[in-house]
Each structure stands twice: as C-alpha cells, then as structure tokens.
BALUM-399072 format. One record per atom (N, C-alpha, C): x, y, z. Coordinates in steps of 0.2 Angstrom, whole numbers, plus 5000, padded with zeros to 4 digits. Atoms other than C-alpha are relative to their C-alpha. Layout:
// residues N
XYZ...
END
This chain:
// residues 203
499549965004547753415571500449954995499550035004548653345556500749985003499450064997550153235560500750054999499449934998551653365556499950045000500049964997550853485561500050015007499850024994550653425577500750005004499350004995552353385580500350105000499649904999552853605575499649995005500349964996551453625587500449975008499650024994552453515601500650045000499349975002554153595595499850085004499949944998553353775598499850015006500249994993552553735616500750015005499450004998554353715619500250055000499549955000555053875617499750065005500149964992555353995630499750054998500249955001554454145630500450065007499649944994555354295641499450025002500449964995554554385654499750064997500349935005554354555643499349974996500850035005553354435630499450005005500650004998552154385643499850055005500449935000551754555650499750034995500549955008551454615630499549935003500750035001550354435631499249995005500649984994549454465647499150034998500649955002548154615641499549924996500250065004547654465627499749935004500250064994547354315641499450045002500649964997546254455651499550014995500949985004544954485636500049954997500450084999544854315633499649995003500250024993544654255649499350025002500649954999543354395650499450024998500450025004542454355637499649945001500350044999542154195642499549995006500249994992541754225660499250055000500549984998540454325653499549984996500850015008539454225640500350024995500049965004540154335627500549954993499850035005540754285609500850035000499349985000542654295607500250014993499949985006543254395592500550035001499450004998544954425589500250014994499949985007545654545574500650004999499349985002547354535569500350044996499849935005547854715561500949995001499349995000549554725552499850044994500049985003549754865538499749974993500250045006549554755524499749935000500250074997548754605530500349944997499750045001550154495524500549955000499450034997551454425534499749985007499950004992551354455554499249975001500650004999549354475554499749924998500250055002549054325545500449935004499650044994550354205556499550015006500549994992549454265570499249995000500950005000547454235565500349924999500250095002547954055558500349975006500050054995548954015574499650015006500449984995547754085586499549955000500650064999546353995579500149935001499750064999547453845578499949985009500050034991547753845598499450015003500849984998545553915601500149945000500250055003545453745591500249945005499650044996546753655599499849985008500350024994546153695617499249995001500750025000544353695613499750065002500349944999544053865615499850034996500249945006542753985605500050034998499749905004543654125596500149994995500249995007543354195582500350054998499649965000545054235574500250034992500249975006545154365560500650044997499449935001546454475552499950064995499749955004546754635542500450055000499549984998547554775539499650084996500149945005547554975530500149994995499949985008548054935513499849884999500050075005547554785502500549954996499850035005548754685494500149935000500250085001548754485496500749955004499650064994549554335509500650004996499450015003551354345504500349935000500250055001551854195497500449965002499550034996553454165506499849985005500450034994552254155522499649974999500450085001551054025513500449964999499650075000552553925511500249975007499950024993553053945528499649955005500650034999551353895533499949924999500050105002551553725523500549985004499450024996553053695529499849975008500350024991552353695548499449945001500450045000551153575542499150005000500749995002549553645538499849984991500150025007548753585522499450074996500349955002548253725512499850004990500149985007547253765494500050064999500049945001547153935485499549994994500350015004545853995475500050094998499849925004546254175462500550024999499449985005547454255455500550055004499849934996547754435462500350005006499750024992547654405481499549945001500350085000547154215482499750015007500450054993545854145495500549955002499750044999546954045505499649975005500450054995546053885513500449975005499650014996547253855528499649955003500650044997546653675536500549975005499350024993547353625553499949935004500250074997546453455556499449994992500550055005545253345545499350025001500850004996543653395557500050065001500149925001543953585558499950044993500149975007543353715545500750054999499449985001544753785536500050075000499549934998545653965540499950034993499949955005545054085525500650075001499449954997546654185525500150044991499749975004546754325512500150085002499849934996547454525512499350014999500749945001545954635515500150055006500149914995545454785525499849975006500350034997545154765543499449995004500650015000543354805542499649954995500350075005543154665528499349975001500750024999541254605527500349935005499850074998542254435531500050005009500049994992542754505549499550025003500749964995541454535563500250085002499949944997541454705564499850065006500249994995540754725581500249995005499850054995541454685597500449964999499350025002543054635593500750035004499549985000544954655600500350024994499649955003546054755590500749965001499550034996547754635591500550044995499649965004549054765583500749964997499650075002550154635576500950064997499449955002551554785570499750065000499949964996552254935574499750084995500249955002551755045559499150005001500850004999549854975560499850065006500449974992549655015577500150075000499749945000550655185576499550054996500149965005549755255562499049995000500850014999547855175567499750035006500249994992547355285582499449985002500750034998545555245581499949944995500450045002544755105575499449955000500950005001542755095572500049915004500150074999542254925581500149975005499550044996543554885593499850015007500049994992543254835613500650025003499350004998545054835615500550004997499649985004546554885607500649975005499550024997547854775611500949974996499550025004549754765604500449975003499650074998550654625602500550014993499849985004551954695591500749934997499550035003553254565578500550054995499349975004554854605569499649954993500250025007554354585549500649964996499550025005555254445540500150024993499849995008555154535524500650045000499549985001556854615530500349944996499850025003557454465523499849954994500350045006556554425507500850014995499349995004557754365493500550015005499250044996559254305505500049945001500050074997559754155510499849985006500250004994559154175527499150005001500749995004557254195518499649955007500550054999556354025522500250005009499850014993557354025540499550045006500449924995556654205547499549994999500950024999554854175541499849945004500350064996554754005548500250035009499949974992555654075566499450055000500349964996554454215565499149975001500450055000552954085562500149975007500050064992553553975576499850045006500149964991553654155589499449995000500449974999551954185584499749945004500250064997551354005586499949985009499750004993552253995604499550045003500249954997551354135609499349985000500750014999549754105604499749955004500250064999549753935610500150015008500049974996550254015627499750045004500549995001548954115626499549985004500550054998547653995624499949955006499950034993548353885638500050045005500149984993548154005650499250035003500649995001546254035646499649935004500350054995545153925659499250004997500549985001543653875652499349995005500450034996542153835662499849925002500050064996541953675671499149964999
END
C-alpha cells in the first residue's frame, strides 16, 4: 500500500464499529466467505442512485481491503442514473492517500491506485449494468436508501445485500464540506476492512 495511505488505513482499523453495524455487515462476510468456500469468483456491486459519492467509497475501499488481505473480489459500483464521481469525493480520496489520475471531461475515468503493484480502481458514474461490471453472479451491495428502495429487482444479482450510508452531499458548500466526506470515507473504509478481515481464506 502506499505510505499515507497506509497510515488512513491503520487509523480506520481503529475505529469502533457498533453492534447494529456489524449485523448490517454480517450478510456481506457470509457471501464472501461463501464464495470462497466454494471455488467461486467473488463479484461485489456497489449500487447508489447516482454512482457518485457512497457507491464509489465503497468499491475503491472494498477492493482496497480484498487487496490488502489478499482476497479475490471483484469490486464494482453503479448506480440508476449517470452522472460522474463527485469531485468533492475524489478529493477525499486523495486526501486518504490514494494517488489518482483522470481522464475526460463530462464524467472522467478516474484511476484510483492503492499500491505500486496493484492495477488501479477504474472509478467513474455509470449504470450498474455497465459493460465495465460483470454482469452475472454478482452481490447487489445497496450502498443508499433511495437505491435500494426504489430498485426492487435487479437483472443479475445472487444476493441483494444493504449496507446503507448517510450522503455527504448534505453538506456540500459548508465548512463542514471536506470534514463529512472524509468521516464518511473513513465509515466506509472501517467497515470494509472489517469485512475483509473476517473472511478466512483457505490454508
């Protein structure tokens, strides 16, 4: 892992997660776990309405902590509408110590890279049947509450599992701005990395 990024990642092993947390994050351990245990490829979608904020924290930390622990899952995001990685949350993301490039204009390609020796994190908005995502065999990780609410079906999915976050964009344009997107970065991180550590691989 890159060098400040390491230390956020120490900082967010640190933080507590409550007992409600790790019941929503349970479901998520067991179809890993599950997947492993059966041979199978591990594909993991992170749906938020706009694939901009929540969705996108949560595919770059997830993959971060597969990577981190050495597990192979294959993490993805989307959403129901198109519009492009909000740019308040690709700052956040530098901030925590990922080194990232972009490439376009409208809704940029962002290259999220977490070490030197890993392939970097394509993170931009799209659908979240995107050619990009595997569209087969895949969790469904409902990242917010209008997604999930408003998505009853969705083509694809083994399992539909919500892991619901509060939207920093209550505070865009305030002073509070860069604080609440990094705190909601840091939940997601904790959690995912919590996750992942609970995932046994085989011996």
């Amino acid at each position: 892992m890159l060098p400040t990024l390491e230390t956020t990642i120490e900082k967010a092993r640190q933080l507590n997660i409550s007992d409600e947390r790790i019941q929503v994050l349970n479901p998520l351990i067991e179809y890993i776990q599950s997947k492993i245990d059966q041979g199978k490829d591990i594909n993991l979608n992170f749906i938020c309405t706009h694939n901009s904020r929540r969705s996108q924290f949560a595919q770059i930390w997830a993959q971060t902590a597969a990577d981190y622990f050495g597990i192979p899952a294959n993490c993805y995001s989307g959403g129901v509408e198109v519009t492009a990685f909000n740019e308040r949350a690709v700052e956040s993301i530098k901030r925590s110590g990922f080194r990232v490039t972009a490439k376009g204009d409208t809704n940029p390609v962002y290259f999220v890279f977490n070490s030197d020796d890993n392939e970097p994190i394509s993170a931009f908005s799209k659908l979240f049947d995107d050619p990009i995502n595997k569209a087969d065999q895949f969790a469904a990780v409902m990242t917010c509450s209008h997604a999930d609410e408003n998505c009853p079906f969705i083509p694809g999915t083994e399992k539909r599992i919500p892991v619901r976050y509060e939207d920093p964009k209550a505070f865009d344009d305030t002073r509070e701005e860069s604080a609440r997107y990094d705190e909601r970065s840091m939940q997601i991180a904790s959690e995912m990395f919590y996750v992942f550590s609970k995932v046994n691989m085989p011996k």
